[in-house]
C-alpha positions in Angstrom: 0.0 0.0 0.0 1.5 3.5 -0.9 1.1 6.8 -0.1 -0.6 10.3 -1.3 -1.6 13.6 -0.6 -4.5 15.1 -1.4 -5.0 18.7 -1.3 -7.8 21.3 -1.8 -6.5 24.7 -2.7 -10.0 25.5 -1.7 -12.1 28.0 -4.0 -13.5 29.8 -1.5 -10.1 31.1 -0.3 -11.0 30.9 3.7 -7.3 30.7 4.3 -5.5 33.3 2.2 -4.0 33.0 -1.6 -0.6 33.6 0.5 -0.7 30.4 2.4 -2.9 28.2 -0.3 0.2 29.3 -3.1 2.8 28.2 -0.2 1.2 24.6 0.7 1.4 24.1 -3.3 4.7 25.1 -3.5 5.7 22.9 -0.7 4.4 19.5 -2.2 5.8 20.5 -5.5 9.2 21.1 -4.1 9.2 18.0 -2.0 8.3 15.3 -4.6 5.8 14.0 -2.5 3.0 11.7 -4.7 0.3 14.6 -4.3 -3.0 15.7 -5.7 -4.0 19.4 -5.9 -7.7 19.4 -6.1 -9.2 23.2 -7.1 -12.1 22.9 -4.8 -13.4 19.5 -3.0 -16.6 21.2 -2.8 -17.1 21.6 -6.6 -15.9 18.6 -7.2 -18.5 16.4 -4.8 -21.1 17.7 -7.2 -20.0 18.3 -10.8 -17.4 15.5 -11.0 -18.5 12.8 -8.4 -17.8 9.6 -10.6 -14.6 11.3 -11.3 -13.5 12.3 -7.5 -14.7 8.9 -6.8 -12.2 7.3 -9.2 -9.5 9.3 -7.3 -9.6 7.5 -4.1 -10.4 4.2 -5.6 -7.6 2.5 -4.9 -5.8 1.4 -1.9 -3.6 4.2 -1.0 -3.4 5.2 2.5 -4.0 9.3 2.1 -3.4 12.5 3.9 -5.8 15.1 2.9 -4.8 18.6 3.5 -8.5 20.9 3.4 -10.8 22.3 5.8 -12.9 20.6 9.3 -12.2 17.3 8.6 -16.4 16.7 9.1 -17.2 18.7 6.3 -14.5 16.6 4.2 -15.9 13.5 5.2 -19.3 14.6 4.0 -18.4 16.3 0.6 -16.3 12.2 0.0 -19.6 10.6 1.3 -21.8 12.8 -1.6 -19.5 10.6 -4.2 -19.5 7.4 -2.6 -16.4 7.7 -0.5 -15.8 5.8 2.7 -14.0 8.8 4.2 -14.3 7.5 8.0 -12.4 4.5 7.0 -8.3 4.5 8.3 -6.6 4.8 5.4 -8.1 8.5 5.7 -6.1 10.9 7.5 -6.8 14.7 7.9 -4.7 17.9 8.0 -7.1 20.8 8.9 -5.4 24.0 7.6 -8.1 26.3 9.1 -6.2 25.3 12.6 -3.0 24.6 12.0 -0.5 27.0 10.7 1.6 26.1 7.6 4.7 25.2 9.7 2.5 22.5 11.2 0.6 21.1 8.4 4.5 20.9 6.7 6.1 19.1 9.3 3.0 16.5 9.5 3.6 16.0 5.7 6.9 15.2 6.4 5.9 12.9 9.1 3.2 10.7 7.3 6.0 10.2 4.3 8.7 9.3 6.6 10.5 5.8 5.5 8.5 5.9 2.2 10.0 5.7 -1.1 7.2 6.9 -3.3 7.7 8.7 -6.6 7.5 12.6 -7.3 3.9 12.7 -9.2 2.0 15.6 -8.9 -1.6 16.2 -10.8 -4.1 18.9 -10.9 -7.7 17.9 -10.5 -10.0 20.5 -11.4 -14.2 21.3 -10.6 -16.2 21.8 -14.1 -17.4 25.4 -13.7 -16.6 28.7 -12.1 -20.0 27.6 -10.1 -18.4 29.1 -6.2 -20.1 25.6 -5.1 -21.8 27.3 -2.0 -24.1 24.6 -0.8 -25.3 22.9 2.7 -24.4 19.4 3.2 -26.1 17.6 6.2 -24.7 15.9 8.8 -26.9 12.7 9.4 -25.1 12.0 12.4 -27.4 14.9 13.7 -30.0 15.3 11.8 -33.2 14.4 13.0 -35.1 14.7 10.2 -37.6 17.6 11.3 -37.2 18.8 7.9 -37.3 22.7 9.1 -34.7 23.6 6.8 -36.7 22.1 3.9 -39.4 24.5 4.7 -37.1 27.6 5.4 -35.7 27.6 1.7 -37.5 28.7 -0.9 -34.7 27.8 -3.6 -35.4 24.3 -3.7 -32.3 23.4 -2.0 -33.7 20.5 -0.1 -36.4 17.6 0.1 -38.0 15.4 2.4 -37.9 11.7 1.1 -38.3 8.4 2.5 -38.3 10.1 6.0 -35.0 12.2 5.2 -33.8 15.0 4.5 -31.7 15.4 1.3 -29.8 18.0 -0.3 -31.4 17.7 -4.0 -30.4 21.3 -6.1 -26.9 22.6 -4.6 -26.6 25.1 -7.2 -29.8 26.6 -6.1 -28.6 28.2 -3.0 -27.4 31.7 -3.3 -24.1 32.5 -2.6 -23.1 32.9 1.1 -26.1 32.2 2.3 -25.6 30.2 5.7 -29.6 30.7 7.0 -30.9 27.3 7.0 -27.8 26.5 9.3 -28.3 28.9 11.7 -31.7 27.9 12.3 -31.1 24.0 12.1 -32.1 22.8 15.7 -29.7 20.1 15.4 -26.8 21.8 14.2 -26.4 19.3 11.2 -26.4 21.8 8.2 -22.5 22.2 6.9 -21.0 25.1 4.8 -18.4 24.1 4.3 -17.1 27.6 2.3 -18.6 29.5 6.0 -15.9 31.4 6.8 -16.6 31.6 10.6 -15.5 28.9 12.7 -17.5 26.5 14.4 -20.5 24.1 13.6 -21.9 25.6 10.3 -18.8 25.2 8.6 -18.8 21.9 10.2 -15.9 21.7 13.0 -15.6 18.9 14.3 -15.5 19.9 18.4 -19.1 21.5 19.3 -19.7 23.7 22.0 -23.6 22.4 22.3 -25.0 25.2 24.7 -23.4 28.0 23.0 -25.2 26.6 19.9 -28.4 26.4 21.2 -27.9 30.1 22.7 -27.1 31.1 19.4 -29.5 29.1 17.4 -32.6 30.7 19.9 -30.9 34.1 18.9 -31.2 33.3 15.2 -34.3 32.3 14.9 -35.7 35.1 16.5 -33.9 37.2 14.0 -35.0 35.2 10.9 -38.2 33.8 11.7 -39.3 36.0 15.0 -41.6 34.6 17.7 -44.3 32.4 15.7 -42.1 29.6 14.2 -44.3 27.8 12.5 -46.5 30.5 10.8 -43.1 32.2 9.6 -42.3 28.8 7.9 -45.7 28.3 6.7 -45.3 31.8 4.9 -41.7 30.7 3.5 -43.0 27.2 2.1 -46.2 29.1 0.4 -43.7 31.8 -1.0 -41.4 28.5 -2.5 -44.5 27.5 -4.2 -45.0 30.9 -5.8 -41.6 30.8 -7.1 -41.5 27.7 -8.2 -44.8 27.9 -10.1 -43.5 31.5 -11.6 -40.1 29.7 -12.8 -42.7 27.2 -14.2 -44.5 29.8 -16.2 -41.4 31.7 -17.5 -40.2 28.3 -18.5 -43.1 27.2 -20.5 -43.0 30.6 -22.0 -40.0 30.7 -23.5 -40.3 27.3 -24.5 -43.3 28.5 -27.0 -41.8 32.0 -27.9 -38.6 29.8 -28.9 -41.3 27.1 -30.9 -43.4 30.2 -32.6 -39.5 31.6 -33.8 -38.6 28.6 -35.3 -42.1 27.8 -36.9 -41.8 31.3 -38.7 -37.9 30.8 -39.9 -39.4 27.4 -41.1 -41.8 28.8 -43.0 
């Protein structure tokens, strides 16, 4: 069994060109077998067969990215077995690059693995902003479900799934900070702690803070509020319906006239 790191010179740039450029420049220099993904979270959803493909092997692997819980959930979204221990985890949101170097080191210490280094690379310029749950936590009240009104999520089979990614809008953490269970992951928040899925939880701040925010989002009636939000998703989706089927026939009555 060999060796490789895998690292995600994250998109969302939580840690700082600077250092992302440095941890790059490090693997490259020390001819360590290595991986340089663009952005793990882009990947999990526009090249899942092809992320999958990477760890497909037997390889025991050191990945270099963000709160190890959010990794393990953008892996599971393409099939990967990331709790497995062959899976080890290098969180450069807390450790400085001095620290993350000399645990490279570490892991490759004896080995005699050859200098390959590839680029893997998302699809689009998409900033792959998106919530992934934590079923760990979850509890299936589905009160994010009913908070969005993009279409996010859906309730099926008695769980809660994350079914349109690319329809949440852009550092938009909401359903998080109103999940009761603290299972909704950004992992793109750039804030430490639960939401963007840290692995240590500090369960009464979060409920202090999760009281807090739904006040502020939803005020005092809960369940009317959400009530309001799910008939409002139903407006929208029905007028994205409409503009749909309209330009569908403008685009038919176009082509019947340059037919004719």
């Amino acid at each position: 069994m060999g060796k490789k790191v895998f690292f995600c010179n994250c998109g969302a740039k939580i840690i700082g060109s600077e250092r992302l450029e440095e941890i790059s420049n490090f693997l490259k220099l020390a001819g360590y077998p290595t991986v340089e993904i663009s952005d793990l979270c882009g990947c999990s959803v526009d090249r899942k067969a092809d992320t999958l493909n990477l760890f497909n092997d037997n390889d025991e692997v050191l990945l270099i990215a963000c709160y190890p819980r959010a990794v393990k959930s953008l892996l599971g979204n393409c099939g990967i077995d990331a709790s497995n221990s062959k899976f080890n985890y290098l969180n450069f949101r807390e450790m400085n690059n001095s620290q993350l170097f000399e645990a490279i080191q570490l892991f490759f210490a004896g080995s005699g693995e050859a200098p390959v280094y590839t680029e893997f690379k998302s699809n689009s310029d998409w900033p792959s902003w998106f919530p992934m749950i934590d079923y760990s936590r979850c509890n299936t009240c589905g009160q994010c479900a009913d908070f969005c009104l993009f279409g996010v999520f859906d309730k099926r089979d008695n769980k809660v799934v994350v079914i349109n990614p690319k329809g949440c809008k852009n550092n938009c953490p909401a359903c998080g900070r109103i999940c009761p269970q603290t299972a909704i992951i950004f992992p793109k928040y750039e804030h430490a702690g639960a939401i963007a899925g840290s692995d240590t939880i500090d369960e009464i701040a979060e409920q202090q803070r999760q009281s807090q925010d739904i006040e502020t989002i939803l005020g005092s009636n809960i369940y009317k509020a959400l009530e309001m939000r799910k008939a409002k998703r139903q407006s929208i989706i029905r007028s994205s319906a409409m503009q749909q089927a309209i330009f569908d026939r403008d685009k038919a009555i176009a082509e019947n006239k340059n037919n004719q």
